[in-house]
N, C-alpha and C positions, 0 to 999 in steps of 0.2 A: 298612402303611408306618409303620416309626418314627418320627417327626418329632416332639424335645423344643420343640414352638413352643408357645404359649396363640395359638390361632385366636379366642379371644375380644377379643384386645386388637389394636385396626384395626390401631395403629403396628409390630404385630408380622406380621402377617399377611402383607406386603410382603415382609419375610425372609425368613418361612419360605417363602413361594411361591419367594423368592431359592434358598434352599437345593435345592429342589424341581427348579428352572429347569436349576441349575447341574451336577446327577444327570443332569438328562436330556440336557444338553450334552455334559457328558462320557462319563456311561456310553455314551446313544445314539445321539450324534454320532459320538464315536470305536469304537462298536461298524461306523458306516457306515462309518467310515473305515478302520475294517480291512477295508469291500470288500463285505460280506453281513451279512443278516442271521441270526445264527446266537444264539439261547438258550441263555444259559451252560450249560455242561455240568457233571456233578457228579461223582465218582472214578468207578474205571473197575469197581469189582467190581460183577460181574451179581447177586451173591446178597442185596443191599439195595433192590433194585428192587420193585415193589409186582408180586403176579400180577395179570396181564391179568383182566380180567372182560366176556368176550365175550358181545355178544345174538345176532351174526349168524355168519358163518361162521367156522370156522381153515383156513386153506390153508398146510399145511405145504411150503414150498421145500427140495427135497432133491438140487437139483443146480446147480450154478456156472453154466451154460451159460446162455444170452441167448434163448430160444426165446421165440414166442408162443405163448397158452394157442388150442386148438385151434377150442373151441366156446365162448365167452364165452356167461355166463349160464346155464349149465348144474347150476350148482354144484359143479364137479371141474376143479380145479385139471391140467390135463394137455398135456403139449407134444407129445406120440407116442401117439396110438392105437394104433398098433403094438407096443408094448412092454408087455411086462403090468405095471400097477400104475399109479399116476399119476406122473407126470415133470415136476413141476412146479420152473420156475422165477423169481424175482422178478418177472418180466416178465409170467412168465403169471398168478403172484397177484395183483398189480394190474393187470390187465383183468379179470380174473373179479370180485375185490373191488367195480370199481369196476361193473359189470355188476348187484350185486347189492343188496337193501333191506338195512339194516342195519348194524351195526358191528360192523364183521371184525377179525382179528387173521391177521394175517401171521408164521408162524414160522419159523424155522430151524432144520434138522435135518440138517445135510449127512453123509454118510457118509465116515469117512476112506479110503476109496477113490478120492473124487471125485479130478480133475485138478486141482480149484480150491485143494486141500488140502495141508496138506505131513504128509509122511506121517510125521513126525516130532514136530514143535510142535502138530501138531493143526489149526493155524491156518488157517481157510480165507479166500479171498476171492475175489468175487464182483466180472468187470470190465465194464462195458460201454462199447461206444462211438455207442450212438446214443439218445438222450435218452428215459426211461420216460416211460408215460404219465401224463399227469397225471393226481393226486392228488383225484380229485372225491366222494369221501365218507369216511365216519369209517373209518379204519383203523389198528389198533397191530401199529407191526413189534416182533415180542420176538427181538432175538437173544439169543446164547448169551453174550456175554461182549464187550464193545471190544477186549480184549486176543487175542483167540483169533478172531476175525471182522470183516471189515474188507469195503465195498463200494467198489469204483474206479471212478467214471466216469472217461472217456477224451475230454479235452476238450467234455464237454458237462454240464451242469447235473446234479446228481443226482436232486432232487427240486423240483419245481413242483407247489404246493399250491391249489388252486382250490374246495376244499369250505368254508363257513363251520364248518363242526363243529369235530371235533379232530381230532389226528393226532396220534401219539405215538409216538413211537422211544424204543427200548431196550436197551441190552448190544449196540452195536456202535460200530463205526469210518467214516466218511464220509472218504474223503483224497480231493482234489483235483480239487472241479467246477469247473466251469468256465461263465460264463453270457457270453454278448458284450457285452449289454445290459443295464440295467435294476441290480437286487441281485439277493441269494442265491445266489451258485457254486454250494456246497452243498445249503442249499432256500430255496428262494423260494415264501412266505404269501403269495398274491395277494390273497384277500379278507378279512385279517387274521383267518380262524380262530384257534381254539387249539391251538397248537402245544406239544406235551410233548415235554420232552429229558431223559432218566433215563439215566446214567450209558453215557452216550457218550461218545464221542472227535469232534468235526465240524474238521476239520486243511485247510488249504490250501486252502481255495476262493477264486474269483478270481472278480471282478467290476465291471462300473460302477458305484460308487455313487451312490446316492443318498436323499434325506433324507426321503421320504414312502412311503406306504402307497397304497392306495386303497379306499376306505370308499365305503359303501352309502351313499345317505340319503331318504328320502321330503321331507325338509321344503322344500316349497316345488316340492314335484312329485318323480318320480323322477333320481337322477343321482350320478355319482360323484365325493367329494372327496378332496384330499391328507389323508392323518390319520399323526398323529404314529407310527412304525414301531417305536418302543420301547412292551414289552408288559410288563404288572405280573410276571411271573413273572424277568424278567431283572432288572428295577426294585429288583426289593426288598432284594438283597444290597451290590449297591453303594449306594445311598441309605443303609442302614445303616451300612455303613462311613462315606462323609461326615459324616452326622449324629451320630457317637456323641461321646457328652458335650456335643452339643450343645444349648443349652435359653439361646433368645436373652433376651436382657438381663439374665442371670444370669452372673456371674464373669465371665473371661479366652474370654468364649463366641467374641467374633472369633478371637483367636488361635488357640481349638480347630480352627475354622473350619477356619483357613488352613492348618492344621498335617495335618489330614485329607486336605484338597481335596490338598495336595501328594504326601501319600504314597500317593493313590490313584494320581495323573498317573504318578507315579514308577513303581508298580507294572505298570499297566495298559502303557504303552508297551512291558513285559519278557514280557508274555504272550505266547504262540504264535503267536496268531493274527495281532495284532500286526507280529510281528515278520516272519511271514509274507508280510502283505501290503506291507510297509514293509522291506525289510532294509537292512541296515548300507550296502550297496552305492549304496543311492539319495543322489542329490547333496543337498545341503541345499534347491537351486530344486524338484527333484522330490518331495522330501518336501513343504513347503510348500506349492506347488503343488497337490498331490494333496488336502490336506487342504483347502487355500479350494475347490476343485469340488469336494470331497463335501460340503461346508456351506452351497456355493449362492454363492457366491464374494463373502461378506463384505465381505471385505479387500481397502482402497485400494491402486493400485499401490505408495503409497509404505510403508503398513505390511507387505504383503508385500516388499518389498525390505528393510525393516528386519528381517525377520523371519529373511531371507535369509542376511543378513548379520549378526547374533546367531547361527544357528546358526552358519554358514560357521567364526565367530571364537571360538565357543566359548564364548561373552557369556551365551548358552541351552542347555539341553539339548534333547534332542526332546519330553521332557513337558513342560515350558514352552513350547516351541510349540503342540504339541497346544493347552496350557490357552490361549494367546494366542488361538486360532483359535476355543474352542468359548466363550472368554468377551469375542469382539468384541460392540460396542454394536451393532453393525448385524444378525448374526445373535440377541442378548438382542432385540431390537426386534421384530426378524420372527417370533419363535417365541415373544414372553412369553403374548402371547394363548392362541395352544395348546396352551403347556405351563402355565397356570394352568387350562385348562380339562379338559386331564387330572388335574391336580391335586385336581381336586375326585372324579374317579371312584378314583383310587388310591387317596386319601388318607380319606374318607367313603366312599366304599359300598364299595372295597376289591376293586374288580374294575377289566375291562378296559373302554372306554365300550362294545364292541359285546358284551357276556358277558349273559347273560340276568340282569337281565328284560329287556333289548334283544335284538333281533337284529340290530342294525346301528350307524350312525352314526347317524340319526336326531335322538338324545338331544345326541348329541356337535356338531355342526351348530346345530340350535337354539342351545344355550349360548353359541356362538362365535361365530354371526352377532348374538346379542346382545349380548357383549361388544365383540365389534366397534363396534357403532352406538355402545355410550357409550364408545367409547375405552378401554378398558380399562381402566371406573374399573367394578370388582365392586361396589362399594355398591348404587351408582346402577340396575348392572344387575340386580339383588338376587338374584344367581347363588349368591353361600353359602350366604344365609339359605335359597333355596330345598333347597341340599343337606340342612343340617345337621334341618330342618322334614321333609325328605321320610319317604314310610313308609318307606321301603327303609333308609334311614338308620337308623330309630329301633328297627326290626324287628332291626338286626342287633346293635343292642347291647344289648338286653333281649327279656324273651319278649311 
């Protein structure tokens, strides 16, 4: 994470956490607020994507069709024993996948023969309407290209991820999950794995949002807590944007500030997804509305009404709402603790709080029931010192 702050100077240190705060408000908030959690995606060509490097199986899917795999755990991908050859399809590679040790990779190899295919574009796509199963250990879907391959669920979730490992999608298209409950239309990280998005499309999914995760933690016995749902891999391109040229108490740094923060709002509200979840159509009360429940509903009756009524008259745009909503004192208040205590794993060791050497929230809990107790004065709770002191810390920037 970029960040031009001196972490050495206390009077600074407040900012830059500001600047830090203000990423995750916006990027992460309004990532909720567009409905799911979905990790930025990068251009659409498959042939920039890295090759898979499989320990466990490949279970090649080579037909559209919605079948289940016959004999899970057998390690043969097959929907019809009757047919000669394996008939495998997505549904049945993930049961076998998840059936078996190891880190699988899921391919795509459709024949343009299939039904699911246009016998002209090449394109095929893969629909279903009753929810896969869940996602319970490591597997990389490789498809062929987002542009030429595309999966459609039919009002139901696409992907529900419940393994702590990885998952990694590749050279496809996700349009239009659907979840009733909860986040991710498209996929939903239950136990904040690590999730890889390599040059997908993740389009239209729909969802309830909302502002937390759920995180492992041993401290203080076993149990699960809210943990911040924005993950260092979506973090790092927008932070960069905000922070550049920025290096506080040096020049016109406010103004740079201000001048970023804006054109990100700007930018961000014109994105797909966005606009997807928000369209033009919605009244000024429902945009607003939308956005105080996915932030935990901040905003006073009356500052939502002013908010209302700004947009209503034209006073605001939608990304000044947006920023009105992700930079209320009441939600800066409820999340500074949390997102200073992510701060210190983005920003110094440069990972996710549960990314190894953790396997959980454990580390992330500790810190922030301690910062809790001194109120959220770091000094006192001597949470920096102990980052910037740790081996982990020191290990990564020299040998």
């Amino acid at each position: 994470m970029q960040i031009s702050c001196s972490f050495s100077q206390r009077n600074n240190l407040k900012l830059g956490c500001y600047l830090v705060f203000v990423t995750i408000a916006m990027s992460g908030f309004a990532l909720l607020a567009a409905g799911e959690f979905e990790p930025k995606t990068s251009a659409h060509e498959k042939e920039s994507a890295p090759a898979p490097q499989a320990t466990g199986h490949i279970f090649i899917v080579n037909t559209t069709n919605d079948a289940v795999d016959v004999a899970p755990g057998d390690g043969l991908c097959d929907t019809d024993i009757n047919t000669p050859g394996e008939q495998c399809s997505l549904r049945a590679a993930i049961i076998e996948a998840n059936a078996l040790a190891g880190d699988d990779v899921i391919r795509f190899e459709l024949p343009p023969s299939d039904p699911g295919c246009h016998f002209i574009t090449g394109e095929c796509v893969i629909p279903f309407s009753t929810a896969l199963p869940d996602i319970s250990t490591n597997i990389e879907f490789d498809g062929p290209g987002a542009k030429v391959f595309q999966l459609l669920p039919r009002a139901v979730r696409a992907f529900r991820i419940t393994t702590n490992g990885t998952v990694t999608f590749s050279g496809l298209t996700i349009n239009g999950g659907v979840a009733g409950v909860g986040v991710g239309g498209n996929i939903l990280n239950v136990n904040a794995g690590t999730v890889n998005i390599i040059n997908c499309d993740i389009v239209q999914g729909h969802a309830n949002a909302g502002r937390n995760a759920a995180g492992a933690s041993t401290f203080g016995g076993a149990h699960n807590l809210p943990v911040p749902i924005v993950r260092l891999n979506e973090f790092l391109s927008d932070t960069q944007n905000i922070g550049l040229g920025v290096v506080v108490g040096q020049g016109n740094w406010e103004q740079i500030l201000e001048n970023n923060k804006h054109a990100f709002t700007t930018g961000f509200v014109q994105r797909t997804r966005f606009t997807t979840a928000f369209p033009g159509s919605l009244t000024p009360a429902q945009f607003v509305d939308s956005l105080n429940a996915n932030a935990g509903n901040p905003l006073s009756q009356a500052e939502r009404d002013q908010l209302v009524s700004d947009l209503t008259n034209g006073v605001k745009t939608r990304a000044q709402v947006l920023r009105a909503v992700a930079e209320d004192v009441d939600l800066f208040n409820g999340e500074s603790n949390r997102a200073f205590v992510l701060m210190q794993y983005f920003g110094y060791l440069r990972r996710n709080p549960n990314d190894p050497q953790d396997t959980d929230y454990t580390g992330f809990d500790f810190w922030l029931t301690k910062l809790n107790q001194f109120n959220g004065n770091f000094i006192n709770a001597e949470m920096v010192k102990a980052f910037i002191t740790s081996g982990e810390y020191r290990q990564r920037l020299g040998p």
